[in-house]
SEGU-558456 format. One line per 3 residues: number of its first residue (from 1); for each residue x, y, z of N, C-alpha, C. Coordinates in Angstrom, 2 decimals, decimal comma. Layout:
// residues N
NUM	X/Y/Z/X/Y/Z/X/Y/Z | ...
***
This chain:
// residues 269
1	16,51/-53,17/-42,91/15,20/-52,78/-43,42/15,32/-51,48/-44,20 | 14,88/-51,09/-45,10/14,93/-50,21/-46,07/13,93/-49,30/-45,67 | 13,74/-48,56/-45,56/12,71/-47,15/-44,91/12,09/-46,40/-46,14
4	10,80/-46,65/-46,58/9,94/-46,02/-47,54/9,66/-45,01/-46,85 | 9,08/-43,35/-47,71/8,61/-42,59/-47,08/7,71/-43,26/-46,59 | 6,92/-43,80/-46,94/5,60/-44,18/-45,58/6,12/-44,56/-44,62
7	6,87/-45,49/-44,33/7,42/-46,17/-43,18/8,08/-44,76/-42,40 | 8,74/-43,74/-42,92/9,61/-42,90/-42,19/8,30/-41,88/-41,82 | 7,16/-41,48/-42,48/6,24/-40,84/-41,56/5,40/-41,68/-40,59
10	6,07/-42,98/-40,86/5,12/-43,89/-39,29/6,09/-43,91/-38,09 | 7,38/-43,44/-38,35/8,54/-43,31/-37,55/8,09/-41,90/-37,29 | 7,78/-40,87/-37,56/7,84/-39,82/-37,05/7,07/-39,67/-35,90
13	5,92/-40,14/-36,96/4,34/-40,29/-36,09/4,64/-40,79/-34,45 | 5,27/-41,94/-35,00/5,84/-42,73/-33,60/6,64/-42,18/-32,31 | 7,56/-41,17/-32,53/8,50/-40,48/-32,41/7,69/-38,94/-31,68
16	6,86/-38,75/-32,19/6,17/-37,35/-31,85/5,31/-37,68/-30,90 | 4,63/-39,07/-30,94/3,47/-39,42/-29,80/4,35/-39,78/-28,54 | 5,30/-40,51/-28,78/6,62/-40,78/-27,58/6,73/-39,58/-27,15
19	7,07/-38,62/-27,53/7,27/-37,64/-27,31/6,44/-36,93/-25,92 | 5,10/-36,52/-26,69/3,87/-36,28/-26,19/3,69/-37,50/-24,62 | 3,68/-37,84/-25,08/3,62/-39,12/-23,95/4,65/-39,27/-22,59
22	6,18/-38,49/-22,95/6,61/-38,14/-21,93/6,18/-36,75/-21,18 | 6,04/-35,95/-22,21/5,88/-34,92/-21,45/4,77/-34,75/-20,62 | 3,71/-35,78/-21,42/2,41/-35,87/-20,36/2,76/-36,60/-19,08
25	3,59/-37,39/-18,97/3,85/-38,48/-18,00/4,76/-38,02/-17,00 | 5,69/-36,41/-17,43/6,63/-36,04/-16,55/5,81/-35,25/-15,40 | 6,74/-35,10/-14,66/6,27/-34,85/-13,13/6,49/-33,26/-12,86
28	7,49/-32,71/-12,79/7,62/-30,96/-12,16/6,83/-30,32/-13,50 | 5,88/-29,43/-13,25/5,61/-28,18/-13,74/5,76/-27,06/-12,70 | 6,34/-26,20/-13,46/6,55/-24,67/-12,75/6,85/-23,78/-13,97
31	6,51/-22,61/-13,47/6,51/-21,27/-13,80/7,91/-20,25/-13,97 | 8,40/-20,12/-15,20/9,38/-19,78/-15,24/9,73/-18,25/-15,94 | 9,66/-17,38/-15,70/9,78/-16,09/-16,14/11,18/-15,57/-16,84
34	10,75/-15,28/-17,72/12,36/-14,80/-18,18/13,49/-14,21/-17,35 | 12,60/-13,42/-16,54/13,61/-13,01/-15,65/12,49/-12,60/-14,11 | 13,82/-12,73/-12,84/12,72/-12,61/-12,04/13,32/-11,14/-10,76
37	14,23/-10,36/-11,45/14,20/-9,53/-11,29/13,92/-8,05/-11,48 | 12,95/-7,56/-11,69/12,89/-6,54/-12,66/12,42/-4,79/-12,14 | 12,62/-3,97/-13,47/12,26/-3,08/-13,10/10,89/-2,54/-13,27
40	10,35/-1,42/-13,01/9,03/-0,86/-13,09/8,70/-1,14/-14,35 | 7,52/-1,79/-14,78/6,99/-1,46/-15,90/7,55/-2,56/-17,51 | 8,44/-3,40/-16,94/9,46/-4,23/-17,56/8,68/-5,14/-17,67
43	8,79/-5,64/-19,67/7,90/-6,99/-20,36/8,98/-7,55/-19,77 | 8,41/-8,89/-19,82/9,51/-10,05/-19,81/8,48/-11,04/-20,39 | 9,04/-12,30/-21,08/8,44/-13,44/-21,71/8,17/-14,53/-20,59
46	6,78/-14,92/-20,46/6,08/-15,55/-19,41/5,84/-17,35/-20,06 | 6,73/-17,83/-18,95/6,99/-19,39/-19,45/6,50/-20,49/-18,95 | 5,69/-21,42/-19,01/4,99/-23,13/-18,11/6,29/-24,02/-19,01
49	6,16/-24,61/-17,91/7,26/-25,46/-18,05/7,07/-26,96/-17,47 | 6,94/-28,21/-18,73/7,12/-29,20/-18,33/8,03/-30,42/-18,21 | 8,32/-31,11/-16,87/9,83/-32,12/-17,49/9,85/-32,71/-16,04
52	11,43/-33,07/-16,27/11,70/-33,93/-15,03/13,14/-33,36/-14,30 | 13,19/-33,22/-13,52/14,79/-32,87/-12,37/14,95/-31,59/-12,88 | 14,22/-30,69/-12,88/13,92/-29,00/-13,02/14,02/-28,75/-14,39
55	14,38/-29,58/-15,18/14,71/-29,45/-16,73/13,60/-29,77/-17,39 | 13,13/-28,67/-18,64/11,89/-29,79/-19,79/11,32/-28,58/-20,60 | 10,57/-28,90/-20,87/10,10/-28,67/-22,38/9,02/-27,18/-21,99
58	8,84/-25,99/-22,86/8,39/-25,10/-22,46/6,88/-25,51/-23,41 | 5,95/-25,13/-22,49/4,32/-25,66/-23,45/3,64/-24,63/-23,60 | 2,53/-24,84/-24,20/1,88/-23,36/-24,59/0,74/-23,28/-23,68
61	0,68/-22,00/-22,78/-0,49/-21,62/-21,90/-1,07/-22,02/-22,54 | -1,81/-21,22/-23,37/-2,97/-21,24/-24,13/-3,74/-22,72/-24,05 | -3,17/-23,77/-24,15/-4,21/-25,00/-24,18/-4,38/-25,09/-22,98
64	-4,30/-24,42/-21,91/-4,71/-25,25/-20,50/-6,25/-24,50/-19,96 | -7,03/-25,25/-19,91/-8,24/-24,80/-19,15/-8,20/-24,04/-17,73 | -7,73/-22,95/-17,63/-7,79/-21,93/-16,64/-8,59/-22,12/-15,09
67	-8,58/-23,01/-14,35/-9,57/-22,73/-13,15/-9,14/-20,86/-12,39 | -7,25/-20,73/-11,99/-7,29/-19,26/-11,60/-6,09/-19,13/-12,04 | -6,06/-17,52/-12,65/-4,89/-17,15/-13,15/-4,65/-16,01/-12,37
70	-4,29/-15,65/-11,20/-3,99/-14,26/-10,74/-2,78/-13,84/-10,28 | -2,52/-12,42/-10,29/-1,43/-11,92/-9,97/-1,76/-11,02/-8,85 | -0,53/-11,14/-7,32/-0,39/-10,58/-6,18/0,13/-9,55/-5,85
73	-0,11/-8,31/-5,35/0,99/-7,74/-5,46/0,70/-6,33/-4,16 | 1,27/-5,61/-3,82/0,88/-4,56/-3,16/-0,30/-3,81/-3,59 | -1,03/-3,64/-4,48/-1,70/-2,72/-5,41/-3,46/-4,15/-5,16
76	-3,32/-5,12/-4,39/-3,94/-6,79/-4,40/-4,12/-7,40/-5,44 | -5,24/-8,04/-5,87/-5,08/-9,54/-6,24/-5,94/-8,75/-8,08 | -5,44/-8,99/-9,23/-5,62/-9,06/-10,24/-6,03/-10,36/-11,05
79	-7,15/-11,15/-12,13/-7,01/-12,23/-12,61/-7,54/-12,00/-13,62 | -6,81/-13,12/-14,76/-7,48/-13,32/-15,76/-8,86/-13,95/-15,97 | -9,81/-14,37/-17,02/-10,59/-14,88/-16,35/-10,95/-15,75/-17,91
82	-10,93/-17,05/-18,31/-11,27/-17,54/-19,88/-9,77/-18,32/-20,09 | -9,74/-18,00/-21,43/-8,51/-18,71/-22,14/-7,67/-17,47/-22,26 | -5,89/-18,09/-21,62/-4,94/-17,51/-21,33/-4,48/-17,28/-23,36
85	-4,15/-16,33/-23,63/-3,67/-16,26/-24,88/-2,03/-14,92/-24,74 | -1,59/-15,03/-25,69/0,29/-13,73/-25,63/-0,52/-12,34/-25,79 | -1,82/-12,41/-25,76/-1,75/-10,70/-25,63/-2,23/-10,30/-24,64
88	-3,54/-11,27/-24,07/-4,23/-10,47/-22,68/-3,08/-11,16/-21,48 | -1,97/-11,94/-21,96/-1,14/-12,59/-20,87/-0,19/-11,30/-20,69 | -0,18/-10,41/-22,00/1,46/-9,49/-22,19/0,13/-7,96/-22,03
91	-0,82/-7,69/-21,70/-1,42/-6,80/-21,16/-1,54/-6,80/-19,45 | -1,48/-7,94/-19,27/-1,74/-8,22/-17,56/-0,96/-8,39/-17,27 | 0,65/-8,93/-17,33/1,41/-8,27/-16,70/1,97/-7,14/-17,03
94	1,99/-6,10/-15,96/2,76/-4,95/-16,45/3,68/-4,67/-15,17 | 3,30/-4,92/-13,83/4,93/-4,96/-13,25/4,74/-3,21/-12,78 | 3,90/-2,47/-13,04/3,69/-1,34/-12,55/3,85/-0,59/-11,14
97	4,05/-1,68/-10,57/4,09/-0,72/-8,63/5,82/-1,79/-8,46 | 6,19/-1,06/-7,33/7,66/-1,51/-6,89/7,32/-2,93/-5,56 | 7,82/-3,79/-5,42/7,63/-4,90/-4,45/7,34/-5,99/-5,23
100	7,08/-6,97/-4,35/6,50/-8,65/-4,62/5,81/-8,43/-5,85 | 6,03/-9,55/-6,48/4,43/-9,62/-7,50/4,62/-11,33/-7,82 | 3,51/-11,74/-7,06/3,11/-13,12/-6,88/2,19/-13,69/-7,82
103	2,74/-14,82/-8,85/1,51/-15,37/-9,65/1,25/-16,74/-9,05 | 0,14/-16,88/-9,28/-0,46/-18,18/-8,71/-1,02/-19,01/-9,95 | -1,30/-20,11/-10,48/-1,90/-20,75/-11,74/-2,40/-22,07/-11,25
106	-3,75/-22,62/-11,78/-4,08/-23,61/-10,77/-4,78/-23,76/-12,47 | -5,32/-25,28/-12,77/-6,02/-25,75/-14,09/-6,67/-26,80/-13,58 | -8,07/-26,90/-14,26/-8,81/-27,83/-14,36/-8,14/-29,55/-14,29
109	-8,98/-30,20/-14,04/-8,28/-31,53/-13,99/-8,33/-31,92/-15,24 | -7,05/-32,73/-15,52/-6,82/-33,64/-16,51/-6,67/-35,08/-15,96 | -6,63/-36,20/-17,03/-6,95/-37,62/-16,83/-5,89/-38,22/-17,11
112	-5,10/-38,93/-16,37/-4,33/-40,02/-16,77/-4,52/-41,51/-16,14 | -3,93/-42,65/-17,11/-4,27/-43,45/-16,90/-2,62/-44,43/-17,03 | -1,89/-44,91/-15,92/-0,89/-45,97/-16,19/-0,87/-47,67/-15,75
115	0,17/-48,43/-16,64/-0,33/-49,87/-16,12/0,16/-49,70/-14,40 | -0,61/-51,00/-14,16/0,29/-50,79/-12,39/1,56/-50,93/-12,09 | 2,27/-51,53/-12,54/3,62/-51,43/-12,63/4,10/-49,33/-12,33
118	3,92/-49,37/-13,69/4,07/-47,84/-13,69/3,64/-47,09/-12,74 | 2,27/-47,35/-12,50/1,42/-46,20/-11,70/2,26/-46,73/-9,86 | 3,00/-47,51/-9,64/3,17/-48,16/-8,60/4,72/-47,81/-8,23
121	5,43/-47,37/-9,22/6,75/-46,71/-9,33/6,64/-45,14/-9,07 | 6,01/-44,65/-9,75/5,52/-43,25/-9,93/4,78/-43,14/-8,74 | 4,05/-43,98/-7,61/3,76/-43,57/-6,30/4,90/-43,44/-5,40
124	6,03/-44,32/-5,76/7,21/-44,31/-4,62/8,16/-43,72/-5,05 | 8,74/-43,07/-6,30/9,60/-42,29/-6,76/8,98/-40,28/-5,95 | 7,46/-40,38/-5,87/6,82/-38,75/-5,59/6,74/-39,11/-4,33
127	6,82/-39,73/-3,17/6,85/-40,25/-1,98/5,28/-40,49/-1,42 | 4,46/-41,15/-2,49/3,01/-40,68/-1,93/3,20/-42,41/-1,43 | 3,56/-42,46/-0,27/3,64/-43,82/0,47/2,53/-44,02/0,86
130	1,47/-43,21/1,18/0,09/-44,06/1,79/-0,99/-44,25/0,81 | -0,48/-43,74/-0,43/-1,34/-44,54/-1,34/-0,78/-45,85/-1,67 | 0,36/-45,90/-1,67/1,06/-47,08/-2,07/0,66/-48,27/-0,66
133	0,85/-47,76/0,19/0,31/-48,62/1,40/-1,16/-48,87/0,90 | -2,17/-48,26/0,43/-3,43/-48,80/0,31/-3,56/-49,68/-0,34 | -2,61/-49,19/-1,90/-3,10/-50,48/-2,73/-2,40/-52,06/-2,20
136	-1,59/-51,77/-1,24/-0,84/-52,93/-1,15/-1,73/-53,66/-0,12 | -2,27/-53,12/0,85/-2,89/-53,36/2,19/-4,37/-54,24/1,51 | -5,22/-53,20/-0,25/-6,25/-53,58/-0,49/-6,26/-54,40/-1,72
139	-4,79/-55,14/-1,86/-4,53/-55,98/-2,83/-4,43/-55,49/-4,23 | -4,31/-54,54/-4,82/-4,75/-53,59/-5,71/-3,40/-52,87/-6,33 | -2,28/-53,91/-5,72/-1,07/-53,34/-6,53/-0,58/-54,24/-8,33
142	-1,57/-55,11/-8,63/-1,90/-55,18/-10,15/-2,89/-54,26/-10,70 | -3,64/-53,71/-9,85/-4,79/-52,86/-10,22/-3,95/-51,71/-11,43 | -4,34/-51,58/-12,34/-4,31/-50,15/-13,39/-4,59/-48,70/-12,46
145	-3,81/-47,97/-12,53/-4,09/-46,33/-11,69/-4,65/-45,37/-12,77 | -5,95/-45,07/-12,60/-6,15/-43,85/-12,78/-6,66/-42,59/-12,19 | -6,23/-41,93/-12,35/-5,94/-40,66/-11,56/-6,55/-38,78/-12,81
148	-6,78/-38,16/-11,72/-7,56/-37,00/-11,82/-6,65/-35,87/-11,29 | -6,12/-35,24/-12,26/-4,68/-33,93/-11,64/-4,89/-32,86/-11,64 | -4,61/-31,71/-10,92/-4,32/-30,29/-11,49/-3,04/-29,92/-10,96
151	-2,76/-28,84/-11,24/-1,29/-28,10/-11,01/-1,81/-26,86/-10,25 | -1,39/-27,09/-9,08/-1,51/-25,66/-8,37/-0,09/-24,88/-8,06 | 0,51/-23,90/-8,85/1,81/-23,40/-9,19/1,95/-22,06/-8,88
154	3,16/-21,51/-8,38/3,10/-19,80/-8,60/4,71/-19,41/-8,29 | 4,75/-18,36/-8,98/6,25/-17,63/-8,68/6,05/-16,70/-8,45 | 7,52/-16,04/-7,71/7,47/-14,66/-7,10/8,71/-14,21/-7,36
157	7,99/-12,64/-8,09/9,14/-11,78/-9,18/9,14/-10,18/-8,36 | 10,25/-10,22/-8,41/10,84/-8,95/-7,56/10,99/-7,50/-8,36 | 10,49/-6,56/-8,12/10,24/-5,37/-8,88/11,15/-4,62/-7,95
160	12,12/-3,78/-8,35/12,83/-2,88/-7,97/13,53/-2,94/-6,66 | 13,60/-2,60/-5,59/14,02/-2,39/-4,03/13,00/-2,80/-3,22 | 11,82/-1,76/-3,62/11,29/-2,36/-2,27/10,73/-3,70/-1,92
163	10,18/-4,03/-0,48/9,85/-5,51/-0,09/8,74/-5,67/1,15 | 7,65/-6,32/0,59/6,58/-6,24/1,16/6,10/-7,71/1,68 | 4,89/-8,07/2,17/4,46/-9,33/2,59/3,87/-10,47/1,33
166	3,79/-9,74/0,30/3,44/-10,72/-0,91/3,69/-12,11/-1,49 | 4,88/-12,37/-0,88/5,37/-13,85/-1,40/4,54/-14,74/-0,14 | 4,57/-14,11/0,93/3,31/-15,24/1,63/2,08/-15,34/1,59
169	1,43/-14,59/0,55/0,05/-15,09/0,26/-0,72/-16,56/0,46 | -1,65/-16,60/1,12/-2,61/-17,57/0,39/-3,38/-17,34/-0,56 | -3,13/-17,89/-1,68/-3,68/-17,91/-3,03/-4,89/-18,46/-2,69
172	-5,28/-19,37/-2,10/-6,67/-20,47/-2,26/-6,97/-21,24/-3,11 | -5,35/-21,93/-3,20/-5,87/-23,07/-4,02/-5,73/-24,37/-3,04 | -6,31/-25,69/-3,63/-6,22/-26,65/-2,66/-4,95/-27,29/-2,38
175	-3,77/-26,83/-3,00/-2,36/-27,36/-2,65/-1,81/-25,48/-2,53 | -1,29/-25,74/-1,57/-0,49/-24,18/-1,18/1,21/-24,17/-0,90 | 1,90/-23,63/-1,11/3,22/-24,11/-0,77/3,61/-22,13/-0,46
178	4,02/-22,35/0,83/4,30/-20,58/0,91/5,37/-20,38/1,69 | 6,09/-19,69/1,08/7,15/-19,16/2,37/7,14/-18,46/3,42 | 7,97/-18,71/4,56/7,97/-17,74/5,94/8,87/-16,50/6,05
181	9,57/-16,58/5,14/10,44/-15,84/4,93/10,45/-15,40/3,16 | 10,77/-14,10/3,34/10,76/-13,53/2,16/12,28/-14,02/1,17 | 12,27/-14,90/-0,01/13,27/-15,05/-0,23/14,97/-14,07/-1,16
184	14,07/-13,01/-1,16/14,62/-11,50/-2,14/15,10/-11,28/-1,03 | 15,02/-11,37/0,44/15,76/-10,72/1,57/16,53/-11,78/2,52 | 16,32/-13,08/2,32/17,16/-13,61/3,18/18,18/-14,49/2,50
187	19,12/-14,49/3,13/20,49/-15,24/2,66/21,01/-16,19/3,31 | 20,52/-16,99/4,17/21,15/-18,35/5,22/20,37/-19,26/4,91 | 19,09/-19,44/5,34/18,14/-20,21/5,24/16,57/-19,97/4,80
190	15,57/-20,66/4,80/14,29/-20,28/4,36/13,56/-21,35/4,68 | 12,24/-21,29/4,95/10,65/-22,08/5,54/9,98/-22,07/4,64 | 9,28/-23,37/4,04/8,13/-23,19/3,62/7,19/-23,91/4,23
193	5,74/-23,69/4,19/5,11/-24,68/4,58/4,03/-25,18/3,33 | 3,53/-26,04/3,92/2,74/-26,84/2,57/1,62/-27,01/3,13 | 0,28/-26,49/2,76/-0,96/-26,92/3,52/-2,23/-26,98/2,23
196	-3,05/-28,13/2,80/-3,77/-28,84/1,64/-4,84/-28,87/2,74 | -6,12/-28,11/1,61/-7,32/-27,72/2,28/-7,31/-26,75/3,22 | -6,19/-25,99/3,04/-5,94/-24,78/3,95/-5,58/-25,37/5,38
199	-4,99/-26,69/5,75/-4,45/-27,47/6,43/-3,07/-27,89/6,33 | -2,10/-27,86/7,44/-1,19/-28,79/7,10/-0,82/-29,96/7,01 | 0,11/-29,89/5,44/0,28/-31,23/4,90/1,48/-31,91/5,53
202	1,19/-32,71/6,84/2,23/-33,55/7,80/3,03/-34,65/6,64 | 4,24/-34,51/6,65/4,96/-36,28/5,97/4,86/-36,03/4,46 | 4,33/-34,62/3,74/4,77/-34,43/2,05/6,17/-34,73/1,66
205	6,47/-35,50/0,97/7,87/-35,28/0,32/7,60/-33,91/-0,43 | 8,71/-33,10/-0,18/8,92/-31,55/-0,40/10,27/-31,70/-0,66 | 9,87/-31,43/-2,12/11,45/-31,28/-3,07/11,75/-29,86/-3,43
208	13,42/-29,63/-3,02/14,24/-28,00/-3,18/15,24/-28,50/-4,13 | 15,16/-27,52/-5,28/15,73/-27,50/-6,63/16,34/-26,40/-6,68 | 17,17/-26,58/-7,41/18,52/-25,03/-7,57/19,20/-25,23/-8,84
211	18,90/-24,49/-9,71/19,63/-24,40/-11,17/19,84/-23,39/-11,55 | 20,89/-23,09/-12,56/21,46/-21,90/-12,69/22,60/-21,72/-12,40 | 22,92/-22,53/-11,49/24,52/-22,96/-10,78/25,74/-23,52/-11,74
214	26,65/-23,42/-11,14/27,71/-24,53/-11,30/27,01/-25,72/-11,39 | 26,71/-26,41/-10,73/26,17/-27,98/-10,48/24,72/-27,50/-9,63 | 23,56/-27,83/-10,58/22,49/-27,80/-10,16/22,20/-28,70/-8,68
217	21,42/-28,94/-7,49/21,33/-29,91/-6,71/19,42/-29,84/-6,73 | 19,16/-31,08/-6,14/18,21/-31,21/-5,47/18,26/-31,67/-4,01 | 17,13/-31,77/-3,43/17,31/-32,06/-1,84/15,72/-32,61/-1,41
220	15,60/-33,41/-1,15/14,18/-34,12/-0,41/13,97/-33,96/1,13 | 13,07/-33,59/1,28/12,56/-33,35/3,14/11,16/-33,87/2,94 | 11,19/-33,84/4,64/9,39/-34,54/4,87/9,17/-33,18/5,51
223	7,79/-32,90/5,32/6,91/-32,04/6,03/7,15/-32,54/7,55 | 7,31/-31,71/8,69/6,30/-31,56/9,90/4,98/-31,78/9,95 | 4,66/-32,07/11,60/3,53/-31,77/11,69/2,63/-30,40/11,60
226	3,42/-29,66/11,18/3,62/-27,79/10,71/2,95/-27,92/9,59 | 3,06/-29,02/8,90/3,99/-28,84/7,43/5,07/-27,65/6,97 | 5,87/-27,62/7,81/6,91/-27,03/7,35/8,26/-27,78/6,86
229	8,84/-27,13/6,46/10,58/-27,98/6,30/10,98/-25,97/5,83 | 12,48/-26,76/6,43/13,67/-25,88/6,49/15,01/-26,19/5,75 | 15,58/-25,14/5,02/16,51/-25,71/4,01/17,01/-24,77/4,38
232	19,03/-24,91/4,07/19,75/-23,98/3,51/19,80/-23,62/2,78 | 19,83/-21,71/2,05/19,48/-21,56/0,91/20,97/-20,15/0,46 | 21,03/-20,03/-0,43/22,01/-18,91/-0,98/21,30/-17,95/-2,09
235	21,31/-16,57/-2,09/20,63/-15,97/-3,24/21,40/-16,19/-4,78 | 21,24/-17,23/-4,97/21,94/-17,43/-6,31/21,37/-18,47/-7,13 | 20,71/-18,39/-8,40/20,47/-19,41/-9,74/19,10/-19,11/-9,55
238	18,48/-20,27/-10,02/17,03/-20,22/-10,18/16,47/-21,58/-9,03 | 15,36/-21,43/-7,94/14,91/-22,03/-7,49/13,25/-22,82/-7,32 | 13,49/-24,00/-6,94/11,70/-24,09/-7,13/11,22/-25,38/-5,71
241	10,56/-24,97/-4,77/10,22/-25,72/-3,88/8,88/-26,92/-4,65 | 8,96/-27,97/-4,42/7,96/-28,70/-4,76/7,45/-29,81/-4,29 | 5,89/-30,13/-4,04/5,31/-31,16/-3,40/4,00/-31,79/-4,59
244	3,80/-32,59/-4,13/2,33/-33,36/-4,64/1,15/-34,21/-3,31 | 0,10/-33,68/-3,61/-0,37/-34,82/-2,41/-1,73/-35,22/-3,13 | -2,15/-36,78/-2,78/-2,50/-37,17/-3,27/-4,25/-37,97/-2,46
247	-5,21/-38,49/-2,71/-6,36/-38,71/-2,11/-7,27/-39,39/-2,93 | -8,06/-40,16/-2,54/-8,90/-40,30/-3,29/-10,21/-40,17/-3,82 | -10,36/-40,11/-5,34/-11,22/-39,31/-5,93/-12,84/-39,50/-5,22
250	-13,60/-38,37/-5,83/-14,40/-38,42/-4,75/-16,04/-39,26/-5,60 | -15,16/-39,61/-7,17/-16,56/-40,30/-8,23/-15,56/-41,66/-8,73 | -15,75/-42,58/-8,07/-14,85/-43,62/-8,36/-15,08/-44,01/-10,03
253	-16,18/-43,36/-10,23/-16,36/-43,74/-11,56/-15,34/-43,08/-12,87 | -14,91/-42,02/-12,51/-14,20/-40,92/-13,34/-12,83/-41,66/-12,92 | -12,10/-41,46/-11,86/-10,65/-42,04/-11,37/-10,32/-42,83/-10,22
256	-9,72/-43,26/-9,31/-9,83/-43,69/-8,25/-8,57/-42,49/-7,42 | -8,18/-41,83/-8,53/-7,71/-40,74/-7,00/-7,15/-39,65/-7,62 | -7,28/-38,42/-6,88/-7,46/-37,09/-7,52/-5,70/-36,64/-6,67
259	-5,39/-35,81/-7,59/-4,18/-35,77/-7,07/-3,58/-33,88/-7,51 | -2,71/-33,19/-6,66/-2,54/-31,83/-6,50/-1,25/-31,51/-6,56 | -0,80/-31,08/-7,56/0,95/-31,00/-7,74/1,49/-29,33/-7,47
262	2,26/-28,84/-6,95/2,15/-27,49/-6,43/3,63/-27,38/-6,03 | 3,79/-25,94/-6,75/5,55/-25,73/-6,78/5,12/-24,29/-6,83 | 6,96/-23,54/-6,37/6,54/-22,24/-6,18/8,16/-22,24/-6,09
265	8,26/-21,00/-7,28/9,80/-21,04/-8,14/9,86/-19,53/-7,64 | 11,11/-19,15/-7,56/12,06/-17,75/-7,59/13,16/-18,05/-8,12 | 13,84/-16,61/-8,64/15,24/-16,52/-8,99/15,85/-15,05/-8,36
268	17,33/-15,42/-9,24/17,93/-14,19/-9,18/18,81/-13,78/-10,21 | 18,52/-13,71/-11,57/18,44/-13,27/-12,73/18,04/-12,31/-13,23
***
């Protein structure tokens, strides 16, 4: 076939919506900071990040509808408040006191819609088994999924020496993922727990990611009835704990189920 410019801007076209279409369809978002060690008073370039197996595509704040943007820290709780834009983002952080400094980012819901096939893979690949048990139990595994999302996300960036209680915040969002242990100070192992509705989330698949390495790994655990899980951990590369839990929506008319994706990244860079 011979390729006219028209035909090669219907290939692009084609090519750019594929595009778009994965990145809407990929699964980890987290928060990635240029660097997550720093000193007093130190810019660093502030990154969202979308993709799959800790890897993907960096997107622009700015289009996401803001429900909370705040930052944690010894000095308490700071937020933006509107549309996130590079100057009131590179005015608000400034990194000014020594210890923790915890961001939290949570956004309005967005809409997706996949065939069942898809939407039925994508329940058992994120381990949300008791939705998958419903539709199967309520015949509803040809049914089309649509679904109602936000991202409840945050990282924790280390300012100088000292070390305070900050990385265990409750933020208050409806997916929480927090550590028991401070991870700037411990070197064997580490706790997180996962609690949804300010409850714990029993049986989450809770995924631990490590890049930056030699050979990146991942690792899958189930929540407790704690919701906790326990991993071996080393202070080295870049890390990101992550869960999703899932329910259904509460206006059957809008989606049939609202769903809460929530990760919480550190490094040592």
């Amino acid at each position: 076939m011979i390729l006219t410019i028209q035909n090669m801007k219907k290939v692009s076209i084609i090519l750019a919506l594929l595009v778009v279409s994965l990145i809407t369809f990929a699964h980890e978002f987290w928060l990635e900071p240029q660097k997550f060690l720093l000193s007093i008073g130190e810019k660093i370039n502030f990154r969202v990040f979308v993709g799959e197996n800790f890897t993907g595509e960096e997107v622009d704040f700015s289009k996401f509808e803001v429900a909370k943007f705040s930052i944690y820290s010894s000095k308490g709780e700071e937020s933006i408040k509107g549309k996130l834009t590079e100057q009131n983002l590179s005015d608000f952080l400034k990194f000014d006191a020594e210890g923790n400094h915890l961001i939290a980012f949570n956004n309005t819901n967005k809409h997706i819609e996949l065939e069942a096939d898809k939407f039925n893979e994508y329940l058992k690949d994120d381990g949300l088994d008791n939705v998958l048990l419903f539709r199967k139990t309520n015949k509803q595994l040809k049914k089309r999924g649509t679904e109602e999302y936000q991202r409840c996300v945050k990282t924790l960036l280390q300012v100088e020496n000292v070390h305070d209680e900050t990385y265990r915040i409750n933020t208050g969002m409806k997916l929480e993922i927090i550590p028991e242990q401070n991870p700037y100070l411990s070197d064997k192992s580490l706790t997180f727990k996962v609690l949804f509705d300010n409850k714990p989330l029993k049986n989450a698949l809770v995924v631990v990611w490590q890049k930056g390495i030699e050979k990146s790994n991942k690792r899958n655990f189930r929540s407790d009835a704690d919701g906790k899980i326990t991993f071996v951990f080393e202070p080295k590369g870049i890390w990101m704990v992550s869960a999703v839990n899932m329910v259904p929506h509460s206006n059957p008319k809008e989606a049939d189920w609202q769903s809460y994706w929530g990760s919480y990244t550190f490094g040592f860079n």
